[in-house]
N, C-alpha and C positions, 0 to 999 in steps of 0.2 A: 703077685704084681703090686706094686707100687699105686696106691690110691693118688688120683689125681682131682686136681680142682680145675675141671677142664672152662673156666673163665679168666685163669692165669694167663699172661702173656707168656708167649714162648719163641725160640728161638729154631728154625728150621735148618740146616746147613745138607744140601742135595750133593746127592753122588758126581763129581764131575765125570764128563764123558770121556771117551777113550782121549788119548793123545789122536792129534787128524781128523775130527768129527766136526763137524759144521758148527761153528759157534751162532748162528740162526737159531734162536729158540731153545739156547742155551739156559740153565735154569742154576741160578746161584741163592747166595742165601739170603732168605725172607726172613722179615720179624712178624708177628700175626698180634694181636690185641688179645687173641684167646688162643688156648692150645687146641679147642674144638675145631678152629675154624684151621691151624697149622695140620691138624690128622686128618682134617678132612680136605685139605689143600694134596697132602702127601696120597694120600689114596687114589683119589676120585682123578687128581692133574696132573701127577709127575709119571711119566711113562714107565710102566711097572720096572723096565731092569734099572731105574735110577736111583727106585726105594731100597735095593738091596745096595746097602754101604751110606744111603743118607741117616744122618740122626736128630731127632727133637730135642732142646735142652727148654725144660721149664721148671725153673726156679736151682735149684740144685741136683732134680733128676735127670737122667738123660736115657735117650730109646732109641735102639738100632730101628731097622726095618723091620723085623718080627714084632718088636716093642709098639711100634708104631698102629701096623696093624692089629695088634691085640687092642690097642686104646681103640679105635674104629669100631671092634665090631664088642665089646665092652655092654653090658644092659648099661650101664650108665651114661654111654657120649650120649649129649644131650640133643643131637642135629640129625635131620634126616637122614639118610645111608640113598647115596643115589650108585653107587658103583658096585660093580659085580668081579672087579679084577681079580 
């Protein structure tokens, strides 16, 4: 896996939901001040089936939802771990 400097800004881009889904609490894309704070926005707050098909872009890297989750549970993210999804 790809080393990361997870106080880089990064770029989130969420799975949009089906065609017909409530656009209530619809969830597009966020920019974050840190990639820590975007893997831990993608874990802990995006409803798990949204993670599969969203991706993180930080810096010139980029991370599906596996990618994602790998940075989460990583010895190195440097942020609490509050979710268990």
């Amino acid at each position: 896996m790809t080393k990361l400097d997870y106080n880089t800004p990064a770029e989130l881009y969420p799975r949009q939901r089906n065609v017909g889904a409530s656009p209530i609490g619809s969830i597009g894309y966020r920019r974050f001040d840190s990639a820590a704070e975007a893997v831990r926005f993608a874990v802990e707050e995006l409803p798990s089936e949204l993670l599969l098909g969203t991706h993180l872009e930080v810096d010139e890297a980029r991370f599906d939802g596996a990618g994602i989750r790998a940075l989460y549970e990583d010895a190195d993210y440097p942020l609490k771990r509050h979710a268990s999804n």
